[in-house]
Backbone and ligand atoms as CSV (ligand in chain L), in Angstrom:
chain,resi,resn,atom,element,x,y,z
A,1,UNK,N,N,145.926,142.224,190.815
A,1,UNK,CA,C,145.776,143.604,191.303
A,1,UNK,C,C,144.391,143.768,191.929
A,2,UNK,N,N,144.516,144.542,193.087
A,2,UNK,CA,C,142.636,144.277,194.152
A,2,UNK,C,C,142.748,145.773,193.853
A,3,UNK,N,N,143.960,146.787,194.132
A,3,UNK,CA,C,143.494,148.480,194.145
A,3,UNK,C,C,143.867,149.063,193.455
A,4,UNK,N,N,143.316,150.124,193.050
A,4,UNK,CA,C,143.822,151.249,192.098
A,4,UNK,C,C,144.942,151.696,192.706
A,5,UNK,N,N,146.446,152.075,192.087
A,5,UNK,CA,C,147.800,152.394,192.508
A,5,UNK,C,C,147.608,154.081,192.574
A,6,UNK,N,N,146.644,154.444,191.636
A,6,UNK,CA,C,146.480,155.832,191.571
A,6,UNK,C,C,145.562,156.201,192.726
A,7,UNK,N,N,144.357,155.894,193.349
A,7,UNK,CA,C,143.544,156.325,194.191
A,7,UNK,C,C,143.344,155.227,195.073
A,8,UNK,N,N,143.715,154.278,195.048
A,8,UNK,CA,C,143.353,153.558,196.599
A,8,UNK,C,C,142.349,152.536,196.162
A,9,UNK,N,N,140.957,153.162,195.796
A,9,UNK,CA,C,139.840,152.435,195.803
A,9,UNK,C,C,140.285,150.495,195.141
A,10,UNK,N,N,138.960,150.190,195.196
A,10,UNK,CA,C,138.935,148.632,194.570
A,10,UNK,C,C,138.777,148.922,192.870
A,11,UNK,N,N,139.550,147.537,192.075
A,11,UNK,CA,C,139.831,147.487,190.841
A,11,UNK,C,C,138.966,146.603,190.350
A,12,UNK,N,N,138.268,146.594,189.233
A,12,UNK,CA,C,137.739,145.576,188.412
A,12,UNK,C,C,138.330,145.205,187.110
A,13,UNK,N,N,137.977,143.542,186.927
A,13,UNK,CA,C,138.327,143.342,185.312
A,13,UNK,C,C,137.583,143.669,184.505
A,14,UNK,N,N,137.535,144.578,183.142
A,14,UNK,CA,C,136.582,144.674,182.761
A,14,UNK,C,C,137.628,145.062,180.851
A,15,UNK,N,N,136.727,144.910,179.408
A,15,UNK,CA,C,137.264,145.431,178.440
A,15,UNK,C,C,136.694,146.727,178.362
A,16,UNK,N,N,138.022,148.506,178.810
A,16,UNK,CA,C,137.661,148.848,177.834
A,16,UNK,C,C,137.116,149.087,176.598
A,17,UNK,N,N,136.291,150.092,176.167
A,17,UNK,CA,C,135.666,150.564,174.840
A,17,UNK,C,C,137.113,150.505,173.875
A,18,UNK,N,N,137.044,150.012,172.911
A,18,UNK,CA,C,138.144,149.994,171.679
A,18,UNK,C,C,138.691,149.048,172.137
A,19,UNK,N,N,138.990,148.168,173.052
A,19,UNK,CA,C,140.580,147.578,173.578
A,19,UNK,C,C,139.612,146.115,173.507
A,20,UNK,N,N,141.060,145.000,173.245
A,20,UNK,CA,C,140.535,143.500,172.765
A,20,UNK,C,C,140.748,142.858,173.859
A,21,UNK,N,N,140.630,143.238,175.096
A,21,UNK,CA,C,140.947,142.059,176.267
A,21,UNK,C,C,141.099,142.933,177.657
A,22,UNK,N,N,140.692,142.142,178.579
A,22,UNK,CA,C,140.246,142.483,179.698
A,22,UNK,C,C,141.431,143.497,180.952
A,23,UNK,N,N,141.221,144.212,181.299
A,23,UNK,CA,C,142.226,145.338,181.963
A,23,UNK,C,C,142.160,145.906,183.422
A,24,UNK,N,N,142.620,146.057,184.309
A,24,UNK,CA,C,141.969,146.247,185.429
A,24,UNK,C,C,141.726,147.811,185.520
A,25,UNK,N,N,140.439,148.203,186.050
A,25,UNK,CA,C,139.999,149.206,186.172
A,25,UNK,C,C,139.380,149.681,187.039
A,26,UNK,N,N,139.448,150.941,187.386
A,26,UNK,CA,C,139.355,151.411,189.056
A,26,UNK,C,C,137.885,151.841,188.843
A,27,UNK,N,N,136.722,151.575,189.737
A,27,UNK,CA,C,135.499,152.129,190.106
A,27,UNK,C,C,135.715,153.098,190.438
A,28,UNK,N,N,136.719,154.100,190.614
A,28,UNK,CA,C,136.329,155.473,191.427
A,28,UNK,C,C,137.470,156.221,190.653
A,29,UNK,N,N,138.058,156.362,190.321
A,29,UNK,CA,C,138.938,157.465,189.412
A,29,UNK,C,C,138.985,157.175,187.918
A,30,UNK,N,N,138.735,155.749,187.579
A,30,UNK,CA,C,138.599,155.308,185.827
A,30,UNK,C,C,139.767,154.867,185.468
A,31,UNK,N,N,140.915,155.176,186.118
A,31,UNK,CA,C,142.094,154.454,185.709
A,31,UNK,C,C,142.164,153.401,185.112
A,32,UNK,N,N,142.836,152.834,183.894
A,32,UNK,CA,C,142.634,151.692,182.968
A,32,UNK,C,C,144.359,151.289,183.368
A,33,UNK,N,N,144.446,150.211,183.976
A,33,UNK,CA,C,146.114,150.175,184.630
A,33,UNK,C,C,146.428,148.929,183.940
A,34,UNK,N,N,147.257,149.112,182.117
A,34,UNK,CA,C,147.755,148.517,181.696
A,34,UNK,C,C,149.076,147.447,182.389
A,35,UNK,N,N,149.095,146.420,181.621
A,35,UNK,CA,C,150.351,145.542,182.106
A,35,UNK,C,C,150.988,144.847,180.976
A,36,UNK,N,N,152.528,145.502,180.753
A,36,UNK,CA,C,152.872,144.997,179.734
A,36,UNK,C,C,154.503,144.130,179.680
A,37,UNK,N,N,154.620,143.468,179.028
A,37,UNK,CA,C,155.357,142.474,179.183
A,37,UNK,C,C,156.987,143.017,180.046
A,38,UNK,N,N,157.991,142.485,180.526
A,38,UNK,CA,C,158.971,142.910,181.019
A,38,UNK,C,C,160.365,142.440,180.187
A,39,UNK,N,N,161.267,143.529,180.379
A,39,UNK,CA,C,162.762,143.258,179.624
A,39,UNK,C,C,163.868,142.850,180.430
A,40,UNK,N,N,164.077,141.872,180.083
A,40,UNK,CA,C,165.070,141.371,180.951
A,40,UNK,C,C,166.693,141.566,180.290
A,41,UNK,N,N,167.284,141.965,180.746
A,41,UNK,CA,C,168.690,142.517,179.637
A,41,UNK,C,C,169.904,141.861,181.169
A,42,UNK,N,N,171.053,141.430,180.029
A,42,UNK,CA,C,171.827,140.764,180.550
A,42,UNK,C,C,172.987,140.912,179.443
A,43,UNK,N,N,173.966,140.025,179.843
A,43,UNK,CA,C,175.418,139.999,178.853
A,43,UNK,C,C,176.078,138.805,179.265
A,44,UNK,N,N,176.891,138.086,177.788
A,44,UNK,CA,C,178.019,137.419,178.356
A,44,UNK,C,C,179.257,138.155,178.520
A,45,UNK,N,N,179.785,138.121,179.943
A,45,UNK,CA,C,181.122,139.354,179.682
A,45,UNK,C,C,182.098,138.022,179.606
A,46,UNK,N,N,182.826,138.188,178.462
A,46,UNK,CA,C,184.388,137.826,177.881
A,46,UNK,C,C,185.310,138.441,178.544
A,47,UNK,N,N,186.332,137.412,178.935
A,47,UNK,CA,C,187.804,137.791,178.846
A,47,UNK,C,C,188.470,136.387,178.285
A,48,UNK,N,N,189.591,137.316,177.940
A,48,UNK,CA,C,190.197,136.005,177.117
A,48,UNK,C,C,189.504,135.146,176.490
A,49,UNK,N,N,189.431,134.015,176.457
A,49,UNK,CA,C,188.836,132.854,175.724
A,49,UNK,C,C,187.846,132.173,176.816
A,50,UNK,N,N,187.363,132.922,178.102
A,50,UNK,CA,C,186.653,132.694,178.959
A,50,UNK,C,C,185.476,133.988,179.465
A,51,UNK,N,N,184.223,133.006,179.641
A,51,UNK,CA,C,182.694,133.835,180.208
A,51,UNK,C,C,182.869,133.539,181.765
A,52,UNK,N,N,182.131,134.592,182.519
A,52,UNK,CA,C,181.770,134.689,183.735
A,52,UNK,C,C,180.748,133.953,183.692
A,53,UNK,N,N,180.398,133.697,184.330
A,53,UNK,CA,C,178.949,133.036,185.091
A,53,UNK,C,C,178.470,133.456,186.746
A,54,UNK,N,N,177.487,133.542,187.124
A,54,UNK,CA,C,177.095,133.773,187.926
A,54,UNK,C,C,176.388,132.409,188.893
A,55,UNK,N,N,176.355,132.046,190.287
A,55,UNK,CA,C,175.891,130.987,190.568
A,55,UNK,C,C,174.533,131.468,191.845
A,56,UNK,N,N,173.293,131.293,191.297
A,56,UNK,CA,C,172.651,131.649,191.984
A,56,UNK,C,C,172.503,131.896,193.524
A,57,UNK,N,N,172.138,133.001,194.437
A,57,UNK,CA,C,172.158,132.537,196.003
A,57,UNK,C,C,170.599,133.103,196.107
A,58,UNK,N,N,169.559,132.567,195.140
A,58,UNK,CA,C,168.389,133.350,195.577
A,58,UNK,C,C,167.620,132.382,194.811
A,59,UNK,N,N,166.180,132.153,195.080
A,59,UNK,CA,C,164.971,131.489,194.456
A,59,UNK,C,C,164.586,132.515,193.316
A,60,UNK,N,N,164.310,131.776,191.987
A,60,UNK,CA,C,164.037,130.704,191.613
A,60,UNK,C,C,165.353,130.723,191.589
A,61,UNK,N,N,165.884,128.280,191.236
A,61,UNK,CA,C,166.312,127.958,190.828
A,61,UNK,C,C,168.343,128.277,191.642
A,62,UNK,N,N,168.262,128.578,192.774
A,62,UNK,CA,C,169.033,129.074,193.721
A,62,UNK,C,C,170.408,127.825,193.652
A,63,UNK,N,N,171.791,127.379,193.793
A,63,UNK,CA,C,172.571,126.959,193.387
A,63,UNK,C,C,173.019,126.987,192.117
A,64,UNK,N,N,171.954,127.377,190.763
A,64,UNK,CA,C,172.127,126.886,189.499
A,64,UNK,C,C,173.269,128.237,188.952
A,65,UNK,N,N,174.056,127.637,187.778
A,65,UNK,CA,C,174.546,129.164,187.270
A,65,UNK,C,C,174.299,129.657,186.253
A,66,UNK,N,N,174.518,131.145,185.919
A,66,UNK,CA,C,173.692,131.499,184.889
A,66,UNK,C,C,174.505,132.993,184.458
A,67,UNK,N,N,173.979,133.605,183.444
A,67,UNK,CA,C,174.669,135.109,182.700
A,67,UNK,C,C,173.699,136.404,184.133
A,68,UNK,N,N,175.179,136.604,184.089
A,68,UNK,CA,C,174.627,138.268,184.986
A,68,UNK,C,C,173.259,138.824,184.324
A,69,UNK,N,N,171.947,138.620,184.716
A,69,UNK,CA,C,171.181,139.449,183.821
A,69,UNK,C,C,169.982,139.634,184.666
A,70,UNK,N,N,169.013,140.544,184.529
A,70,UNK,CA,C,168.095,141.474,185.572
A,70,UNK,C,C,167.284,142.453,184.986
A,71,UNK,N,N,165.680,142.723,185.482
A,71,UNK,CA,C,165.056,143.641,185.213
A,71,UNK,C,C,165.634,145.137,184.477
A,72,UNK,N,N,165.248,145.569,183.514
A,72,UNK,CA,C,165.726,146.738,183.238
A,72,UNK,C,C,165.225,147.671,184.004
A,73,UNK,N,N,165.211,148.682,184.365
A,73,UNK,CA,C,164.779,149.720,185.389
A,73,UNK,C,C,164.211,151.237,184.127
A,74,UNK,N,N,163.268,151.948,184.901
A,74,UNK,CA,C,162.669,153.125,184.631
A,74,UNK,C,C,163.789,153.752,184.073
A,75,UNK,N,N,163.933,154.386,183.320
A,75,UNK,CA,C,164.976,155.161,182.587
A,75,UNK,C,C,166.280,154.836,181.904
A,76,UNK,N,N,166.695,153.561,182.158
A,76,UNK,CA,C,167.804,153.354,181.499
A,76,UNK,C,C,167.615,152.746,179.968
A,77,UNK,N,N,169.057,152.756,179.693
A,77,UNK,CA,C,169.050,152.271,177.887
A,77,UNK,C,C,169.136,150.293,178.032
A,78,UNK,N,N,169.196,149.704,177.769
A,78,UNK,CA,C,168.927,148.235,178.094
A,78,UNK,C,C,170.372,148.053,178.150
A,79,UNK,N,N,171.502,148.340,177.157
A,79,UNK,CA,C,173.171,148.963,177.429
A,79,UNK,C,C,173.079,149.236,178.917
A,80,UNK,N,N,172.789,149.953,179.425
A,80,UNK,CA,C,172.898,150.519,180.458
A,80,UNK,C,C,172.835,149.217,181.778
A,81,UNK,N,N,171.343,148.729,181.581
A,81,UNK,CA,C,171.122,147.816,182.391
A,81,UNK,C,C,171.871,146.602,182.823
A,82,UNK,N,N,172.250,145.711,181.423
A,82,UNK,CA,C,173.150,144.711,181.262
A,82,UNK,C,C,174.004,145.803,181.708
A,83,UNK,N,N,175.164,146.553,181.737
A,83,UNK,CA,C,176.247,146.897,182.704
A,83,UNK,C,C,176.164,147.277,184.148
A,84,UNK,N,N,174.913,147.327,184.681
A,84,UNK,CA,C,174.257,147.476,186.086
A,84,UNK,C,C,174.108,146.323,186.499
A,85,UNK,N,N,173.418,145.483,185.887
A,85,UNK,CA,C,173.483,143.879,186.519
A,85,UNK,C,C,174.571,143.012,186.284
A,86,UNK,N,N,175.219,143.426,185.451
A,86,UNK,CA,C,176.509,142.612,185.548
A,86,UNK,C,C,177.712,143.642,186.531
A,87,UNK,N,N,177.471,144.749,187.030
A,87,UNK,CA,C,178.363,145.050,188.362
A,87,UNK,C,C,177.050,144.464,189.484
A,88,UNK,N,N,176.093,144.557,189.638
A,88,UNK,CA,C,175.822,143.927,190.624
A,88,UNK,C,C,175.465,142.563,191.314
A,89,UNK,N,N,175.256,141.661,190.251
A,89,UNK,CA,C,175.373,139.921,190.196
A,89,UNK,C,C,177.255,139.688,189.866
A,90,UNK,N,N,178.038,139.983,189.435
A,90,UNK,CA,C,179.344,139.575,189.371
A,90,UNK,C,C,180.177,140.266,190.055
A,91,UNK,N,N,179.950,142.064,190.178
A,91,UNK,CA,C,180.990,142.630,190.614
A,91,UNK,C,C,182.200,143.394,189.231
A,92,UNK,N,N,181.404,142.772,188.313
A,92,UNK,CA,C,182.350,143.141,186.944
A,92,UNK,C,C,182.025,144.393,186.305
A,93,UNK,N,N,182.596,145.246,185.843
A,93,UNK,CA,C,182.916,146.248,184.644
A,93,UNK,C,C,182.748,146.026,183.376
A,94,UNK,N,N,181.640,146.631,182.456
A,94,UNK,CA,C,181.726,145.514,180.964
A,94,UNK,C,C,182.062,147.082,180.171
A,95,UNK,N,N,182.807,146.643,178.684
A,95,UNK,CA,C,181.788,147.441,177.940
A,95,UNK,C,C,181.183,146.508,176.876
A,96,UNK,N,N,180.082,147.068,176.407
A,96,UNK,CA,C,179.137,146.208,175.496
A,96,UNK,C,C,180.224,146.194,173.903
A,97,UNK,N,N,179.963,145.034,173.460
A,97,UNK,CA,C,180.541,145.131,172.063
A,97,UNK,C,C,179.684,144.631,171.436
A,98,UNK,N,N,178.805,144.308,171.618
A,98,UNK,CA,C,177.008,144.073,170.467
A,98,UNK,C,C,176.138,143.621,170.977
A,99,UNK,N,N,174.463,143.965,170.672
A,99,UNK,CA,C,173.294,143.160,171.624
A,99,UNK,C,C,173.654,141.512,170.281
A,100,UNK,N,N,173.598,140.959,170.854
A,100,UNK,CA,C,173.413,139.176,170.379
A,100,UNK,C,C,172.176,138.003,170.644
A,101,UNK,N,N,171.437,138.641,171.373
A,101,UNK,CA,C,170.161,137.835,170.996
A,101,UNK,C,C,169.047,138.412,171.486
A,102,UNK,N,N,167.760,138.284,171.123
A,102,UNK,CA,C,166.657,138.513,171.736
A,102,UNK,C,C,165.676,137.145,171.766
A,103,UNK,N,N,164.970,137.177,172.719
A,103,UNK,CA,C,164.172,136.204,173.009
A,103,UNK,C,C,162.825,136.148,173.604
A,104,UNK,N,N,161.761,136.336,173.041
A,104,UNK,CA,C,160.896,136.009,173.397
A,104,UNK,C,C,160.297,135.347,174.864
A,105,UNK,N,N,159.943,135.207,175.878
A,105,UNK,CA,C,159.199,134.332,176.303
A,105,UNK,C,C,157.733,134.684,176.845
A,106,UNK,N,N,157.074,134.810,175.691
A,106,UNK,CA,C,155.773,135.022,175.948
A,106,UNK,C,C,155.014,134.270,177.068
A,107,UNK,N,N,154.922,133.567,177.183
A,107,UNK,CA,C,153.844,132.259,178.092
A,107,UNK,C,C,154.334,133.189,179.602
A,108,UNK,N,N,155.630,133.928,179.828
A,108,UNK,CA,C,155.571,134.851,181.109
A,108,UNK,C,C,155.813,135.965,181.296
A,109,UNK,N,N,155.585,136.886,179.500
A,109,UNK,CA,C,155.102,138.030,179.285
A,109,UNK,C,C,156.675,138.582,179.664
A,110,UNK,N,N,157.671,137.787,179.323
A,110,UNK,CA,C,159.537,138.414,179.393
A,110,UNK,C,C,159.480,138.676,178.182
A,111,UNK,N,N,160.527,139.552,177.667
A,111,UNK,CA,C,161.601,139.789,176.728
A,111,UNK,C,C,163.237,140.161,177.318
A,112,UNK,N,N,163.951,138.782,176.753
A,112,UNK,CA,C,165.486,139.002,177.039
A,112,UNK,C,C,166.340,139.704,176.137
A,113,UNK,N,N,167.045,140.425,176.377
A,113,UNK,CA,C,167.966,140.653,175.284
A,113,UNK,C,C,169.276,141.215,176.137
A,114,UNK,N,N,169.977,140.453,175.469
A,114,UNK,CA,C,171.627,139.300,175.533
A,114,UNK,C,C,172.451,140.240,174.727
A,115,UNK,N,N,173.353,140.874,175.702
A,115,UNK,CA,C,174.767,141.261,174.963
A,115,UNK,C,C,175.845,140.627,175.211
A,116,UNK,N,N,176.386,140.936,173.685
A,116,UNK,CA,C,178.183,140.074,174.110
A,116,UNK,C,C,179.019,141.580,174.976
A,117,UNK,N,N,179.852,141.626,175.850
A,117,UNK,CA,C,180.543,142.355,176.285
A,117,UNK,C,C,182.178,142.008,176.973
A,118,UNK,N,N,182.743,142.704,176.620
A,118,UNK,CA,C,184.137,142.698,177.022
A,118,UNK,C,C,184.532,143.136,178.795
A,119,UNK,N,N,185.121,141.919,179.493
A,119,UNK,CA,C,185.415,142.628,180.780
A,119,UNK,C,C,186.516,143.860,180.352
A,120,UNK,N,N,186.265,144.963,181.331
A,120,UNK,CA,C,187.350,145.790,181.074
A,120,UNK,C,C,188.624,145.302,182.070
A,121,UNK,N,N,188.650,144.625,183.331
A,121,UNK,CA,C,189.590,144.704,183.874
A,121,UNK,C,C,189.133,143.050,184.270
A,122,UNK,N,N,190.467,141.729,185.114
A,122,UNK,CA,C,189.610,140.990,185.574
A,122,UNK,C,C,189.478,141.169,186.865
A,123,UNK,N,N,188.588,142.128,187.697
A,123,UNK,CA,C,187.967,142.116,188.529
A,123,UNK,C,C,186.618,141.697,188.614
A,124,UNK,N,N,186.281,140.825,189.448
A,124,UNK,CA,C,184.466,139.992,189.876
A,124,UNK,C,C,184.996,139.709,191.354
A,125,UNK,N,N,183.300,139.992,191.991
A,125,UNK,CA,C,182.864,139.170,192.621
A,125,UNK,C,C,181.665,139.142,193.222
A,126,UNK,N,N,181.024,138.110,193.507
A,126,UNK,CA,C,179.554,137.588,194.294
A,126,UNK,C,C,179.469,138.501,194.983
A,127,UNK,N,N,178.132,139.467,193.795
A,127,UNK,CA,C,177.110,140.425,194.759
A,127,UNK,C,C,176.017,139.684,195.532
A,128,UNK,N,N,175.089,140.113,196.081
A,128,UNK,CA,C,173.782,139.854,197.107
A,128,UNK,C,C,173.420,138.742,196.196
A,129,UNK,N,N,173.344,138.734,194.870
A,129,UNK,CA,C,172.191,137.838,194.351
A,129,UNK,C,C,173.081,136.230,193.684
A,130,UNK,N,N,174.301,136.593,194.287
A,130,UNK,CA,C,174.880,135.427,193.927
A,130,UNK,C,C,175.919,134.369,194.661
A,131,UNK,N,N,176.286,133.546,194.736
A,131,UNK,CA,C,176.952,132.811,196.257
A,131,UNK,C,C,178.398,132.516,195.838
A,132,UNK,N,N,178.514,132.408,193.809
A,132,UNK,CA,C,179.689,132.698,193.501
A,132,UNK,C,C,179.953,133.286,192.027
A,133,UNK,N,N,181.005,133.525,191.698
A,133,UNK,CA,C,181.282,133.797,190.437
A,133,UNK,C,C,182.655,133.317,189.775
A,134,UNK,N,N,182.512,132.854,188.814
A,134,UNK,CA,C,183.427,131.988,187.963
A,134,UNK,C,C,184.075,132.394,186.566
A,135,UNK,N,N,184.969,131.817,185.967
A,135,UNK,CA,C,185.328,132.002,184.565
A,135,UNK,C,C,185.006,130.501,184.197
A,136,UNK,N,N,184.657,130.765,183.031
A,136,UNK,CA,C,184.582,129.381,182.510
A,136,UNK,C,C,184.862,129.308,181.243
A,137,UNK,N,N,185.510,127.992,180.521
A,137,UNK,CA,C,185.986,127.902,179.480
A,137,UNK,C,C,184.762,127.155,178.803
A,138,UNK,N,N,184.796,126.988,177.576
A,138,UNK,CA,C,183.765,126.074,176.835
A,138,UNK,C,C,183.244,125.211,177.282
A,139,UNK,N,N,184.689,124.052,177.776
A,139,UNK,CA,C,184.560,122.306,177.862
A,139,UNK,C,C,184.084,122.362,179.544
A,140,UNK,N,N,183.963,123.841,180.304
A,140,UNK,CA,C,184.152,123.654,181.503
A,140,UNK,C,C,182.323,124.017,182.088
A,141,UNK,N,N,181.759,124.650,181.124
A,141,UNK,CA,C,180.347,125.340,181.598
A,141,UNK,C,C,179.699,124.135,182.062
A,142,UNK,N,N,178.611,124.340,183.030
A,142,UNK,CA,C,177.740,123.369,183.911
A,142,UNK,C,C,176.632,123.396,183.223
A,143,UNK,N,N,176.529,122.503,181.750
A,143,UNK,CA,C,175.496,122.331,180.876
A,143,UNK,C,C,174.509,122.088,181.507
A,144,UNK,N,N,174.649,121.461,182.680
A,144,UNK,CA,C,173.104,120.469,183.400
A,144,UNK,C,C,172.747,121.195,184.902
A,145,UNK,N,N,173.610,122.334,185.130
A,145,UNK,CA,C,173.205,123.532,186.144
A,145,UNK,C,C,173.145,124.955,185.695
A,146,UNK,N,N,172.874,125.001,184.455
A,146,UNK,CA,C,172.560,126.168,184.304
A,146,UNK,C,C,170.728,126.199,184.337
A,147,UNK,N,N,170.827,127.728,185.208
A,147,UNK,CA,C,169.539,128.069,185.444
A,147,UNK,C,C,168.325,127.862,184.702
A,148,UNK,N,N,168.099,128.807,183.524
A,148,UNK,CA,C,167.181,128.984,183.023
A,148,UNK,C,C,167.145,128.284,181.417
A,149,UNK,N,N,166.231,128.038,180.735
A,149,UNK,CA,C,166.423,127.829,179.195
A,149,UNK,C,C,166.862,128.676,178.133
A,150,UNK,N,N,166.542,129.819,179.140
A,150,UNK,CA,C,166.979,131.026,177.649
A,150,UNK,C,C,168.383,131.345,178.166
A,151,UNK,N,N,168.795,131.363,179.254
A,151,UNK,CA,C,170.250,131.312,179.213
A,151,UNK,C,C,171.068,130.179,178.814
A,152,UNK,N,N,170.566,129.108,178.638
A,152,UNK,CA,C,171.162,127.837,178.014
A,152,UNK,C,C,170.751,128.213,176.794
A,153,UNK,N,N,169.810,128.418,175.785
A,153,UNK,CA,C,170.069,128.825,174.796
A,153,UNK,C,C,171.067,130.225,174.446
A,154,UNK,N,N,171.212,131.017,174.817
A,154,UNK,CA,C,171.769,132.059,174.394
A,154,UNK,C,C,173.735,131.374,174.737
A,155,UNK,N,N,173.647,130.731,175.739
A,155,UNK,CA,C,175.183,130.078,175.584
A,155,UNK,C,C,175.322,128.914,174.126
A,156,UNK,N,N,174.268,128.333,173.938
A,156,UNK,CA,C,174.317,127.351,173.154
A,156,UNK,C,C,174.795,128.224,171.718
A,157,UNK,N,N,174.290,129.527,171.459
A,157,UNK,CA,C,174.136,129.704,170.506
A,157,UNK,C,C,175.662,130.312,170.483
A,158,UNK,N,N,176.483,131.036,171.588
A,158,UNK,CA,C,177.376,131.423,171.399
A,158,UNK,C,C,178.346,130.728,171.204
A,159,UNK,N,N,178.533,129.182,171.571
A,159,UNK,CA,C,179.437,128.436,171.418
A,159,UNK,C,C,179.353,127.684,169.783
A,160,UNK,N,N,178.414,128.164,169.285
A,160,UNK,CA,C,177.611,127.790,167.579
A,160,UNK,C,C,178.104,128.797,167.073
A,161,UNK,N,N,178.350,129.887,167.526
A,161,UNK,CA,C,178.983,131.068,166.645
A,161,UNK,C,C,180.359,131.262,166.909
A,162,UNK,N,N,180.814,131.280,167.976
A,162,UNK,CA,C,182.127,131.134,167.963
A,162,UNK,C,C,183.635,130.773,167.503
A,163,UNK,N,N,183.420,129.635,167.063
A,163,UNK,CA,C,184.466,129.020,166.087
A,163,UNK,C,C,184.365,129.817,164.335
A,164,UNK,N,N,183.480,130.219,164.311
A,164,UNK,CA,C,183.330,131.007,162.989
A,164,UNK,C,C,183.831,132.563,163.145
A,165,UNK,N,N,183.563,132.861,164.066
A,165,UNK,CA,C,184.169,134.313,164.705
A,165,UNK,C,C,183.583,135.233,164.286
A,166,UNK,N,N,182.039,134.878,163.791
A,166,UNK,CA,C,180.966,136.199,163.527
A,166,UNK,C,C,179.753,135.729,164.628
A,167,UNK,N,N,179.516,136.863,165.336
A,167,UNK,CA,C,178.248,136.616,165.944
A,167,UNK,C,C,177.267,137.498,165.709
A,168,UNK,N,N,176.155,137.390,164.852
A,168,UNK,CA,C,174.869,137.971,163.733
A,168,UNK,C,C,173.974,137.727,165.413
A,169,UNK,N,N,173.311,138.895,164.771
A,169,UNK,CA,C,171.792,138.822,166.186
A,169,UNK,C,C,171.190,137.437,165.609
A,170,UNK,N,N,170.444,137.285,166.861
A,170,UNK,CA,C,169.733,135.732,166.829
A,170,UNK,C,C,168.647,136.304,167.309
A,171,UNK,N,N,167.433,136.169,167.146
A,171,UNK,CA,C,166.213,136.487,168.051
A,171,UNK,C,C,165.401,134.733,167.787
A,172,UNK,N,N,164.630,134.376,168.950
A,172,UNK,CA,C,163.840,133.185,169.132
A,172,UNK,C,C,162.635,133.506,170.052
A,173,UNK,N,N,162.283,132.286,170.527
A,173,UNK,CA,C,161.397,131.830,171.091
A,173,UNK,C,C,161.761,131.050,172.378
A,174,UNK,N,N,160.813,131.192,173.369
A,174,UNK,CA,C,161.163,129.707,174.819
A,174,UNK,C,C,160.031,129.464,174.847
A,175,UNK,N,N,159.810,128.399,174.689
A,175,UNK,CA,C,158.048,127.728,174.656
A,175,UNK,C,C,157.985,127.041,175.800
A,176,UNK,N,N,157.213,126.600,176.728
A,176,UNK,CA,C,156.712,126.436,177.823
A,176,UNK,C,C,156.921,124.510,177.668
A,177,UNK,N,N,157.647,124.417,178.902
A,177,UNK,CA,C,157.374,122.998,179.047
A,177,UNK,C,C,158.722,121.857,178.190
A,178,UNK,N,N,159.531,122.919,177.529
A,178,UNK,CA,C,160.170,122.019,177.002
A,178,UNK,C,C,161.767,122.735,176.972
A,179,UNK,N,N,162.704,121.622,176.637
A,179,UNK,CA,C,164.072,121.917,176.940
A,179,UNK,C,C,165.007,122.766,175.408
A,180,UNK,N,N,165.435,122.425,174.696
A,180,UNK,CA,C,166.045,122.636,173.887
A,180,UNK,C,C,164.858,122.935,172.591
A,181,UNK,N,N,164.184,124.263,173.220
A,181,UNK,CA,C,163.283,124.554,172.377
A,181,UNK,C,C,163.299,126.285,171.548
A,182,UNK,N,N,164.785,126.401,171.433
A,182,UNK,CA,C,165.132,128.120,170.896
A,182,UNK,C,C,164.344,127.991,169.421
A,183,UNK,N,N,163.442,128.036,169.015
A,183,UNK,CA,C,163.220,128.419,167.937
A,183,UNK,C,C,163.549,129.851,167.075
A,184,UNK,N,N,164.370,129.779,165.902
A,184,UNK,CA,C,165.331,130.768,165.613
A,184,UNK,C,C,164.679,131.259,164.280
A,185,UNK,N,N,164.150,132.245,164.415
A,185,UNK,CA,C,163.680,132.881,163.277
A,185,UNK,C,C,164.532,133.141,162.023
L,1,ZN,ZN,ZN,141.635,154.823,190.993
């Protein structure tokens, strides 16, 4: 950040009085312009004995596939969001039937949190941010093209809960630099 969002002028790093770490702050109005981590909310939507997936058409990580999931926005409930990004990465209708994981990834200042959800109808298809959309069965998911780690964990974990037919919240960790690293509290 170079300007104050509130007045224009130039920003400095500097610690606030009381506060443990450095903040950007405006020379000419005083503005102290916190930055705090972001929520990323998403869902697996179910039908039948099959998940959607989404197949990237955008950087990062563009061909790979992955769970409908996206910035939460100013005012909504994180419910809300996961059913906004999953009509606009799939094209699908959900309703939520439980949040199922949260995840950490500190090292880039995210928080995910993963609902299971029911398609209501099977209608999908490839919005702007995606080139296709799929059903997929267990034996059929693209273990070695899926996008991100925390969406490979959050599938990993659903196919671990599944055969038991209870799925309990999971909250973890994604640590930097490494693959199969959900650490599960
Ligand atoms: Zn200012």
């Amino acid at each position: 950040m170079n300007y104050c969002s509130n007045c224009g002028k130039p920003v400095k790093l500097g610690t606030p009085p009381g506060d443990d770490r450095p903040r950007h702050l405006c020379t000419a109005c005083g503005t102290i312009h916190y930055e705090n981590p972001k929520v990323v909310v998403g869902c697996i939507p179910e039908m039948d004995d099959n998940i959607l997936l989404c197949r990237r058409a955008i950087e990062p990580m563009s061909g790979k596939w992955t769970l409908p999931a996206g910035y939460l926005e100013n005012g909504e409930t994180v419910a809300q969001g996961a059913q906004r990004e999953t009509l606009e990465e799939a094209g699908a209708r959900i309703e939520i039937i439980a949040p199922y994981a949260l995840f950490n990834i500190s090292y880039v200042s995210q928080i995910y949190v993963m609902f299971r959800a029911r398609m209501l109808d099977d209608h999908f298809e490839a919005g702007y941010e995606s080139s296709d959309v799929r059903f997929f069965s267990e034996n059929d998911i693209p273990w070695d093209e899926i996008a991100f780690t925390v969406i490979k964990a959050t599938l990993r974990q659903y196919y671990k809960d599944k055969p038991t037919g209870s799925f309990p919240f999971h909250m973890g960790d994604i640590l930097p630099k490494s693959r199969e690293n959900a650490g599960e509290y």
